[in-house]
C-alpha positions as CSV (number, residue, x, y, z in Angstrom):
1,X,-87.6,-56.1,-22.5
2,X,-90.7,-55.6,-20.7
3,X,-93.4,-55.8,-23.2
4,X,-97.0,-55.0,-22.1
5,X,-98.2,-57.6,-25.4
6,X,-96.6,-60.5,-23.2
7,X,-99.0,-61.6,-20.6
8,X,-96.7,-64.3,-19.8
9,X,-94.1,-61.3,-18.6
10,X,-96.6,-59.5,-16.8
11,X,-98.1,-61.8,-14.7
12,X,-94.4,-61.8,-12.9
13,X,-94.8,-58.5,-12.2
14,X,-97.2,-56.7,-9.0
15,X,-99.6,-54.6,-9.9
16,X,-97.9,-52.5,-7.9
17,X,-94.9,-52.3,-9.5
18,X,-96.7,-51.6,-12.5
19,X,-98.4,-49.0,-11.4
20,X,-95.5,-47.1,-10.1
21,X,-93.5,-47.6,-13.3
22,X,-96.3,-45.9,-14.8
23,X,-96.2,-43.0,-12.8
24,X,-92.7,-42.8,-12.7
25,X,-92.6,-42.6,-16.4
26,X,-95.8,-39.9,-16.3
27,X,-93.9,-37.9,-13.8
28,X,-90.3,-38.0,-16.2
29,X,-92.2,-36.7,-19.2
30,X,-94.1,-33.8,-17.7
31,X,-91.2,-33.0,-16.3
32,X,-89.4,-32.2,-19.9
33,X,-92.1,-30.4,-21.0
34,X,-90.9,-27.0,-18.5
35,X,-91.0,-24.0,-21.2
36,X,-88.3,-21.7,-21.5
37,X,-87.5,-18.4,-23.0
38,X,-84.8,-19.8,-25.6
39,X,-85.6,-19.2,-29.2
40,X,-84.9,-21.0,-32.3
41,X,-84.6,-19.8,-36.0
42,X,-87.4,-21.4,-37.9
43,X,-90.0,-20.8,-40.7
44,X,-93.4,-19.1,-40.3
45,X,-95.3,-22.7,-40.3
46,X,-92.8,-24.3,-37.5
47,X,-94.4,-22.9,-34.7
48,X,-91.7,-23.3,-32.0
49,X,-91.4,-23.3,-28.4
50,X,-88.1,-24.5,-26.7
51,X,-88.2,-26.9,-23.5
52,X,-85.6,-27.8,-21.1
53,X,-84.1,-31.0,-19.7
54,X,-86.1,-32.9,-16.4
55,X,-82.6,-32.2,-14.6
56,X,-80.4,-29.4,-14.7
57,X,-77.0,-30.9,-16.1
58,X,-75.2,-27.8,-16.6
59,X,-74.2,-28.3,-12.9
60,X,-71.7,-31.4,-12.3
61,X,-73.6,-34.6,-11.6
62,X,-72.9,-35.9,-8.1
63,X,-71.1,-39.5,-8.0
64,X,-70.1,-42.0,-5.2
65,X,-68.2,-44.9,-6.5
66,X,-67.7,-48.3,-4.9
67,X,-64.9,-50.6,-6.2
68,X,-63.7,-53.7,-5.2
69,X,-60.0,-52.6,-6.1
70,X,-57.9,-55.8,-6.2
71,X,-60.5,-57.9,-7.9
72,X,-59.1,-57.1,-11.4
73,X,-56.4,-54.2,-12.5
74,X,-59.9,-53.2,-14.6
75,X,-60.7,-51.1,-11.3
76,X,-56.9,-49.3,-10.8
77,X,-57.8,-48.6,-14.7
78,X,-60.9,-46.9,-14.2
79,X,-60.0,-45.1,-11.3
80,X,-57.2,-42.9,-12.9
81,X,-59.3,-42.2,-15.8
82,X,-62.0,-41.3,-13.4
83,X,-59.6,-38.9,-10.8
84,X,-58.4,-37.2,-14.6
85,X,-61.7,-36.1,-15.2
86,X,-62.5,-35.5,-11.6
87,X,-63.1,-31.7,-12.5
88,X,-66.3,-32.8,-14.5
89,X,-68.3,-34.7,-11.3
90,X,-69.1,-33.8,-8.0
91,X,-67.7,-36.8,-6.2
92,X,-68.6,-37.3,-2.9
93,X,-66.8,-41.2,-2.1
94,X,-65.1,-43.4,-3.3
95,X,-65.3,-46.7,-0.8
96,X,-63.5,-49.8,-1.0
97,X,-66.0,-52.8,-1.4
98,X,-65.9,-56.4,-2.3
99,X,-67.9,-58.6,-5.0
100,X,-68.0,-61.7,-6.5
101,X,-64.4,-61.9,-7.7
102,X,-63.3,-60.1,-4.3
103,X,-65.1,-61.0,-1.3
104,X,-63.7,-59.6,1.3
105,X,-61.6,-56.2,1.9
106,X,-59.4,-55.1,4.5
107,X,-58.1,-51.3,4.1
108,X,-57.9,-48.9,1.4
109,X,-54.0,-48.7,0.4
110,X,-54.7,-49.8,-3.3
111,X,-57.4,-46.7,-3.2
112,X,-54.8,-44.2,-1.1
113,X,-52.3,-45.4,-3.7
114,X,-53.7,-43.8,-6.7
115,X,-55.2,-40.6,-5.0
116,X,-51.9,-40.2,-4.0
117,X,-50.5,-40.0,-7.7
118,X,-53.2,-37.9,-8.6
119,X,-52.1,-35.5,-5.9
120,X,-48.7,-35.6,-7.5
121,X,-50.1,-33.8,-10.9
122,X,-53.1,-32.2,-9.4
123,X,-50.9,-28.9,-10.2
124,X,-50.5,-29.5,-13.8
125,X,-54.3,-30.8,-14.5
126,X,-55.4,-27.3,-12.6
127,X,-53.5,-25.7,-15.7
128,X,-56.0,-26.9,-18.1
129,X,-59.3,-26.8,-16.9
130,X,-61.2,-25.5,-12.9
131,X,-62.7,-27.6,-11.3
132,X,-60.3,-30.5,-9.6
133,X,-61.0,-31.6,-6.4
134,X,-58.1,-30.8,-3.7
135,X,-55.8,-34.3,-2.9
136,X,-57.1,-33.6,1.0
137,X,-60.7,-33.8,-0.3
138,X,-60.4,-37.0,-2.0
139,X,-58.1,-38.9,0.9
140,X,-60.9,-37.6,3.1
141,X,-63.6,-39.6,1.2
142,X,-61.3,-42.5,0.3
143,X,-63.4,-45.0,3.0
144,X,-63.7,-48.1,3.9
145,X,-67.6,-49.9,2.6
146,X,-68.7,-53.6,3.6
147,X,-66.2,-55.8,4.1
148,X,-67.9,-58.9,3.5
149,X,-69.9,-60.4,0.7
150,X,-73.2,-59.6,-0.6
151,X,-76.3,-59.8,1.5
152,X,-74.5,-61.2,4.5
153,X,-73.0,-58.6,5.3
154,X,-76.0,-56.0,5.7
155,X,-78.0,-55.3,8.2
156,X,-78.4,-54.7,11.9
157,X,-74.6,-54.0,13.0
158,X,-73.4,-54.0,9.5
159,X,-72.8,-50.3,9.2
160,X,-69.5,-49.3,8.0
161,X,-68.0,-46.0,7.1
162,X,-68.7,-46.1,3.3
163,X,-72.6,-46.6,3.8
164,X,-72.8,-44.1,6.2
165,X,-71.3,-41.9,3.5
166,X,-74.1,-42.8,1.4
167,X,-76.7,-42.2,4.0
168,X,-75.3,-38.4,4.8
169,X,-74.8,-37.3,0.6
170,X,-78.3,-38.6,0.4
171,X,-80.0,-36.8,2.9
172,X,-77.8,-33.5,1.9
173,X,-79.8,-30.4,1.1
174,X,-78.7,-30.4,-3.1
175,X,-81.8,-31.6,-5.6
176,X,-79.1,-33.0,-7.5
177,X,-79.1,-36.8,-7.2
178,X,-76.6,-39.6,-6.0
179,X,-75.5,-41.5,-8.0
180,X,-73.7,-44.8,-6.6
181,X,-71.9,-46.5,-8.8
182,X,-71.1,-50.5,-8.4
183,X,-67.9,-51.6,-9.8
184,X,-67.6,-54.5,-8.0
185,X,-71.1,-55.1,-5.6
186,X,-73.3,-53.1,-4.5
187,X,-73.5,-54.1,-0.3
188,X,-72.3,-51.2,0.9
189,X,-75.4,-49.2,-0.9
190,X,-77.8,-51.8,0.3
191,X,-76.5,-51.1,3.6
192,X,-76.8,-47.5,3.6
193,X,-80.3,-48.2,2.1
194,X,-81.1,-51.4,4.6
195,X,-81.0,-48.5,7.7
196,X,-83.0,-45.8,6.3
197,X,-85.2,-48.3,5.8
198,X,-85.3,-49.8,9.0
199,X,-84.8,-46.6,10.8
200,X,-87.2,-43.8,9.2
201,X,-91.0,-43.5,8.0
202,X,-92.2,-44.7,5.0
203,X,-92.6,-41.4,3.5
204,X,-88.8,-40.6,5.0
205,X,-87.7,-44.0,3.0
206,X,-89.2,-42.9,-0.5
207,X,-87.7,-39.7,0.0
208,X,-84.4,-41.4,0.0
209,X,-84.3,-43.7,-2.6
210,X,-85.9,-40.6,-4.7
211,X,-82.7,-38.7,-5.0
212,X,-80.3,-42.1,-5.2
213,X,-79.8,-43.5,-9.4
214,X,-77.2,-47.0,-9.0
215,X,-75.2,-47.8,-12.0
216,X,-74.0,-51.2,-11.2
217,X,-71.7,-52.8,-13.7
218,X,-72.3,-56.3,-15.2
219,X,-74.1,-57.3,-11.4
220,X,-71.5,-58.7,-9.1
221,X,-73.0,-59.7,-5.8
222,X,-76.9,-60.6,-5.0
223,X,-77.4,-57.1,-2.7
224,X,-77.6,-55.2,-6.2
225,X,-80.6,-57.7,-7.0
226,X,-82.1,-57.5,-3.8
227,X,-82.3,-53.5,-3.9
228,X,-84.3,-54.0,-7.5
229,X,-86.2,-56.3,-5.6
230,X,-87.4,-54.6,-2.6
231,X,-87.2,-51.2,-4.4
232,X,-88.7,-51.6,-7.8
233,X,-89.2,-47.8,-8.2
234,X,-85.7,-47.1,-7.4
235,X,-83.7,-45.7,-10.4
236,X,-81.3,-49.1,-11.4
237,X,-79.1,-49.8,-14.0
238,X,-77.7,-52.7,-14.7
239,X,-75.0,-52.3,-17.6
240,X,-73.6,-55.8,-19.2
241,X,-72.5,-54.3,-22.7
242,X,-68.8,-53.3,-21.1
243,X,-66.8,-55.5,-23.0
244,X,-66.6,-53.8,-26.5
245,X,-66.2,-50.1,-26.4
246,X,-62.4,-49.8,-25.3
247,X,-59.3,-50.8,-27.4
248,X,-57.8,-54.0,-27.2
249,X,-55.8,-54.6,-24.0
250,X,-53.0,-55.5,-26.4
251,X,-53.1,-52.4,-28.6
252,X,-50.4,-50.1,-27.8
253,X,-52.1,-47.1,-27.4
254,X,-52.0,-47.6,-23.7
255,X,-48.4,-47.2,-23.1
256,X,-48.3,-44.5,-25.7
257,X,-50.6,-42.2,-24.3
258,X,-51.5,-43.3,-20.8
259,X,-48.8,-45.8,-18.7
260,X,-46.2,-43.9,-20.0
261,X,-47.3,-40.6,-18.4
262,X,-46.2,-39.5,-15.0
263,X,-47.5,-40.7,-11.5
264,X,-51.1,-41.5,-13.2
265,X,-49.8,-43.2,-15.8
266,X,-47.5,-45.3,-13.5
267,X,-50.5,-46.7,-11.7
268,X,-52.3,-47.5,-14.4
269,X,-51.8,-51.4,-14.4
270,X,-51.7,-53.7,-17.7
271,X,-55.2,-55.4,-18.1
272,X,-55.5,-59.0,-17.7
273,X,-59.0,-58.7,-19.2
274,X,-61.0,-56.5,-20.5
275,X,-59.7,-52.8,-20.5
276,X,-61.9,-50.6,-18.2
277,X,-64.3,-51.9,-17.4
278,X,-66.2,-50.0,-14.9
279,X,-65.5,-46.4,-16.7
280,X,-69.1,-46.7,-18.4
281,X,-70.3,-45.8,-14.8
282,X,-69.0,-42.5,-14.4
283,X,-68.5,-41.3,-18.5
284,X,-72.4,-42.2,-18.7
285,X,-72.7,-39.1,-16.0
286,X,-70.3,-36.5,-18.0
287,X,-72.0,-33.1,-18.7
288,X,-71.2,-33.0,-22.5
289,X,-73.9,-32.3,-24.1
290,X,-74.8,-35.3,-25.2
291,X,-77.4,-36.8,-23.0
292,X,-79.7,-36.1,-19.9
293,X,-78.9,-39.3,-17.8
294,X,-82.2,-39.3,-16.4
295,X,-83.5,-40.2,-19.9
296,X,-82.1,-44.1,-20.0
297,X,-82.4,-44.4,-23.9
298,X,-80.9,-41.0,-25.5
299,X,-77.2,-43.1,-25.9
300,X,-73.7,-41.1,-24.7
301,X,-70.3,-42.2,-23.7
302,X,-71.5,-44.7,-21.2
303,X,-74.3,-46.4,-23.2
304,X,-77.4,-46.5,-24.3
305,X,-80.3,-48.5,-22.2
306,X,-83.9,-49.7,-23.1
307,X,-86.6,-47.2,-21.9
308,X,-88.6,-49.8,-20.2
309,X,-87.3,-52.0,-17.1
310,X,-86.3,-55.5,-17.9
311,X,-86.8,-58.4,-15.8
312,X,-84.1,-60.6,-14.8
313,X,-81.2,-59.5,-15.9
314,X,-78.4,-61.9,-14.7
315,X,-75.6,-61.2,-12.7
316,X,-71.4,-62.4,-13.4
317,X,-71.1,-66.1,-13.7
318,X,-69.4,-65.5,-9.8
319,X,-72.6,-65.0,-8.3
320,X,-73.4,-68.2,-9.0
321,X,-77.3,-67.9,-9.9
322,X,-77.9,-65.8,-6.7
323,X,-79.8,-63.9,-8.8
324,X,-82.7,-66.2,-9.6
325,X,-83.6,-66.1,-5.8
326,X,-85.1,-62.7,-6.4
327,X,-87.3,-63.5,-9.4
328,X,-89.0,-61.5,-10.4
329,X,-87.0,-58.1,-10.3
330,X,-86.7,-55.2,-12.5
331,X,-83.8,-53.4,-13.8
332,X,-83.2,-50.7,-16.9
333,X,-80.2,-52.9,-19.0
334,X,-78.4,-52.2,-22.3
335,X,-79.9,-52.3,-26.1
336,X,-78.2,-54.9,-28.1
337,X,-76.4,-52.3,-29.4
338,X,-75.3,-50.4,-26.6
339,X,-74.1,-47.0,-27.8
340,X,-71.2,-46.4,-26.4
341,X,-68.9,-47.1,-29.3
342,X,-70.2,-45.5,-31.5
343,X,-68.4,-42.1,-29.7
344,X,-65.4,-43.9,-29.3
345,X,-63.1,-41.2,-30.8
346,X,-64.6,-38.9,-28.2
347,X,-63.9,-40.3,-24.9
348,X,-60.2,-42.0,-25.9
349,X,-58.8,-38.7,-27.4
350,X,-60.1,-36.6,-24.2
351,X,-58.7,-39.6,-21.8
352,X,-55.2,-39.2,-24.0
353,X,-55.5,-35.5,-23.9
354,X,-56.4,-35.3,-19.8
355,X,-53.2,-37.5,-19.7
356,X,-51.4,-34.9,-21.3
357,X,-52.4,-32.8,-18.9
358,X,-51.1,-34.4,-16.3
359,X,-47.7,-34.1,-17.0
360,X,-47.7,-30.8,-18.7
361,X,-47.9,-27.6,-16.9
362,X,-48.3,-25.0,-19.9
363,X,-51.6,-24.9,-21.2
364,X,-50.4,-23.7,-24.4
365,X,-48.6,-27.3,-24.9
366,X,-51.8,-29.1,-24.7
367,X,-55.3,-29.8,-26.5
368,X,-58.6,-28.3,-24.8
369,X,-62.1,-29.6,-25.9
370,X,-64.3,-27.1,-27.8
371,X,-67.6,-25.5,-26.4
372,X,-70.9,-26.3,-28.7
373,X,-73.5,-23.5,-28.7
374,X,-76.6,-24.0,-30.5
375,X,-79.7,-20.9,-31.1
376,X,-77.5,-19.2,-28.6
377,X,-77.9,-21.8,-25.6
378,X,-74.6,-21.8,-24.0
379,X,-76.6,-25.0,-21.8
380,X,-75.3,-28.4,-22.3
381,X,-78.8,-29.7,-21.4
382,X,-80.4,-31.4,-24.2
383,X,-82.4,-28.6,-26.1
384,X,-86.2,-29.9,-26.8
385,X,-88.3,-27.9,-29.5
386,X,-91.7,-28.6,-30.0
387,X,-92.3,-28.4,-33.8
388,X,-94.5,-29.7,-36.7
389,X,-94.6,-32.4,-39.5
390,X,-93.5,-30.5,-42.8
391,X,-91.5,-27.4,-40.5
392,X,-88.1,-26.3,-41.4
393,X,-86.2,-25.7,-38.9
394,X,-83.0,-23.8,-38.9
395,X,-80.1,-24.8,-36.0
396,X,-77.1,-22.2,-35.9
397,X,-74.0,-23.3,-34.1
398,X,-72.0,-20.2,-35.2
399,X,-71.8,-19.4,-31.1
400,X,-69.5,-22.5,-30.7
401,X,-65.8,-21.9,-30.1
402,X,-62.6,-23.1,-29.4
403,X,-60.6,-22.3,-26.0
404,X,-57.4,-22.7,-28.5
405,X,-58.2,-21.1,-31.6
406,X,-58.8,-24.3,-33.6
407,X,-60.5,-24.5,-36.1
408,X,-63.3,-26.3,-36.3
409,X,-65.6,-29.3,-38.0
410,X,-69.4,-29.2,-37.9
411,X,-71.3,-32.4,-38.0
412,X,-75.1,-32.8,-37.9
413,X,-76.8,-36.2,-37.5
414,X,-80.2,-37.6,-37.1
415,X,-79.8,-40.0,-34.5
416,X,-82.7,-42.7,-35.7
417,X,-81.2,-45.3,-32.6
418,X,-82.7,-42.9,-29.9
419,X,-85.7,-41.5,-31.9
420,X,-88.9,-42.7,-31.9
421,X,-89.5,-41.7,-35.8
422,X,-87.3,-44.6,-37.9
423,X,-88.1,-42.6,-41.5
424,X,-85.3,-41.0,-42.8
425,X,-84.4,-36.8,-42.1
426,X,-82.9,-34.7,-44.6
427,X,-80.3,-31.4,-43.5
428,X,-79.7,-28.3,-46.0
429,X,-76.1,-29.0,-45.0
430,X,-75.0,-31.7,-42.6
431,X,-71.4,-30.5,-42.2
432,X,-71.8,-26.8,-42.2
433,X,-72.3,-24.3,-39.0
434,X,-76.0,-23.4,-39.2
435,X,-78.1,-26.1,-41.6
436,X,-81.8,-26.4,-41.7
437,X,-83.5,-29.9,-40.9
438,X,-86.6,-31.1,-43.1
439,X,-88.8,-32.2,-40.3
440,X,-91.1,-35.3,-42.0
441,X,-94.3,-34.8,-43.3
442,X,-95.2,-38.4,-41.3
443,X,-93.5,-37.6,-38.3
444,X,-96.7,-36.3,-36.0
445,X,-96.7,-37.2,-32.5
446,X,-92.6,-38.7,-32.6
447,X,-89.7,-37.5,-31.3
448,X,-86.4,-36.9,-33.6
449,X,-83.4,-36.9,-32.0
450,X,-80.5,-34.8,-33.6
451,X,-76.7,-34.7,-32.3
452,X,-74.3,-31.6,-33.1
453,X,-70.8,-33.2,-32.9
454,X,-68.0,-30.5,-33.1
455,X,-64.2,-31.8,-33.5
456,X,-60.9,-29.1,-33.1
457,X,-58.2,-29.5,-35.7
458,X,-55.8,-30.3,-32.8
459,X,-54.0,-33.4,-31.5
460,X,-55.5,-35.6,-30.1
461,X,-58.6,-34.1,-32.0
462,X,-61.5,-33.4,-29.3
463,X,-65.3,-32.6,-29.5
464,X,-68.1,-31.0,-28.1
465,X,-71.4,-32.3,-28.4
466,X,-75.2,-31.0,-28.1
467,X,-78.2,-32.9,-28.4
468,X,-81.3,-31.4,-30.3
469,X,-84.9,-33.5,-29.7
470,X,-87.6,-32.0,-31.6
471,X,-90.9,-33.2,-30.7
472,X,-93.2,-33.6,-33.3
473,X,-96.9,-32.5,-33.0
């Protein structure tokens, strides 16, 4: 973790940089601080305003995923979970790349394989929820990125279909950002990135790499080291905690409630490793409730990072210690403990349920996730009240509801991993639909964080979340 105590850190580390992680972090919190006209139930003394999130995530998040398919059957994994949920995102590619295990590629048939079989149910999942893509939409962004490895194989005459994707999402009129996702490397976004670069103004440049967030999972060639490098204000994560939020490849939950389950769950391969390991990319981006993804440290289904950028942070034992040639870079990487386990319930009963889905065509034969409403906001941005030490403040989910009539649990925790105030916070009624939370007599000028988890009495039981962060003044 970057630590500004450690002088021994910072003298790796431009002033530069420094200065613009500064101001990044300046520009992220004033942004939060936008008031709007929601209202909250509270005593006389509480004093409260409501604030909404820096982004608006009540619209889908847009997503471009690279994979080196063939690498690992991790990838084939990751991509029928992701086409399932495909009504939650906005995605805009998904290109064929290489890595360290993979370093070369030659067409996409692995890719066209499984959008195929997601055509094939495409009218059963459009049963259960809006939303789903079209199967022509999806074979018409199923590219081709880099075909090489790593560095070598950007720059001048390096352009390839999948990077010139990136360039024209980018440069899109939407304020919504990219994300690029890199489940293998991350060339064919260096690419995309190496041209504007090398083509537009300065000012053009920073305009770019403003609306672009890379996820990049575990750090698999050295052209995700050399964008933190070059870029050190551009939005980087580098996940490694992807190892120990799935089940066991062994367990046979997978056959139960996945391979055995129509077109989908025919291409859903056996792992040889570890089970999934690039979902983390795309479930940190789902619009749940439970997190803005702009805000690093709040925690949701695809982790939980440190607030600060780290420096260093290694790379797959494939690359070889490519990375080191780029010291000293910055990247945002995972807490110790990385969060996403601890929803774990969550994301495999709505992966088993979106199975179902698939290869059911009456919605009344199948579980639908319930829909959290807190004070009356409908949003699933994080709600922000601005309170005081000593307030009681009253939070009233009786809005929430369940598309199938279930009934319904109520569960209210103080989230002490992603709050800044580590003292303890008491609820009137933790498991009831409207409680009142005890805000701490010590807890001026911190932040509490609060999560509203809803579960339906169906099976497989699913849940709704909304995140409460009361700042403390």
């Amino acid at each position: 973790m970057l630590n500004t105590t450690n002088t021994s850190l910072l003298s790796l580390i431009k002033p530069s940089i420094m200065v613009s992680l500064f101001t990044a972090s300046l520009g992220a919190c004033s942004a939060m601080q936008t008031t709007t006209n929601a209202s909250a139930e509270h005593t006389p003394s509480a004093n409260i305003t409501t604030t909404k999130s820096s982004q608006n995530y009540n619209s889908k998040p847009r997503i471009i995923n690279t994979t080196d398919l063939g690498a690992d059957p991790d990838d084939e994994q990751s991509m029928v979970r992701q086409l399932v949920m495909a009504n939650e995102f906005d995605i805009e590619g998904l290109i064929v790349s290489t890595g360290c295990w993979k370093k070369s590629q030659s067409d996409t048939r692995m890719l066209d394989k499984i959008v195929d079989a997601y055509g094939q149910v495409l009218p059963n999942l459009q049963k259960h929820a809006e939303g789903f893509p079209s199967h022509a939409y999806l074979k018409s962004i199923s590219v081709m990125g880099q075909t090489g490895y790593g560095m070598d194989d950007v720059g001048e005459g390096k352009d390839s279909p999948g990077s010139e994707l990136i360039i024209k999402a980018v440069d899109k009129d939407d304020p919504r950002p990219v994300w690029a996702t890199c489940w293998g490397g991350c060339n064919t976004i260096a690419q995309a990135v190496w041209k504007v670069q090398n083509t537009r103004t300065e000012a053009e440049l920073n305009k770019f790499l403003s609306k672009l967030r890379v996820y990049d999972v575990l750090g698999q060639d050295n052209a995700g080291t050399w964008l933190a490098k070059t870029f050190p204000n551009l939005f980087y994560i580098r996940a490694t905690k992807v190892y120990d939020w799935q089940h066991d490849k062994n367990n046979p939950w997978w056959q139960t409630h996945v391979q055995s389950h129509g077109p989908l769950g025919a291409v859903f391969p056996s792992a040889i490793y570890s089970p999934e390991g690039d979902t983390p990319a795309f479930l940190y981006l789902v619009p749940n409730g439970l997190n803005d993804p702009e805000m690093v440290g709040h925690g949701s289904w695809g982790g939980r990072f440190d607030t600060q950028k780290q420096i260093g942070i290694r790379g797959m034992r494939c690359m070889e210690g490519e990375d080191a040639k780029y010291d000293p870079y910055l990247m945002y990487g995972n807490y110790s403990n990385s969060g996403a386990r601890k929803w774990a319930d969550g994301y495999n009963n709505d992966f088993e349920a979106r199975m179902d889905w698939s290869i059911n065509s009456d919605y009344a034969n199948a579980n639908h996730p319930p829909i959290a409403v807190v004070n009356n906001s409908t949003s699933k941005q994080v709600l922000y009240i601005n309170t005081h030490a000593g307030a009681s403040v009253i939070l009233n989910a009786s809005g929430s509801s369940d598309p199938d009539d279930d009934n319904l649990n109520y569960h209210w925790e103080f989230y002490s991993d992603a709050s800044s105030y580590k003292g303890s916070v008491k609820f009137s009624n933790n498991t009831s639909m409207k409680t009142s939370v005890q805000i701490p007599s010590d807890a001026n000028g911190e932040n509490i964080h609060v999560i509203l988890t809803l579960k339906d009495s169906s099976t497989p039981n699913l849940y709704a979340y909304r995140r409460i962060i009361f700042n403390v003044q």
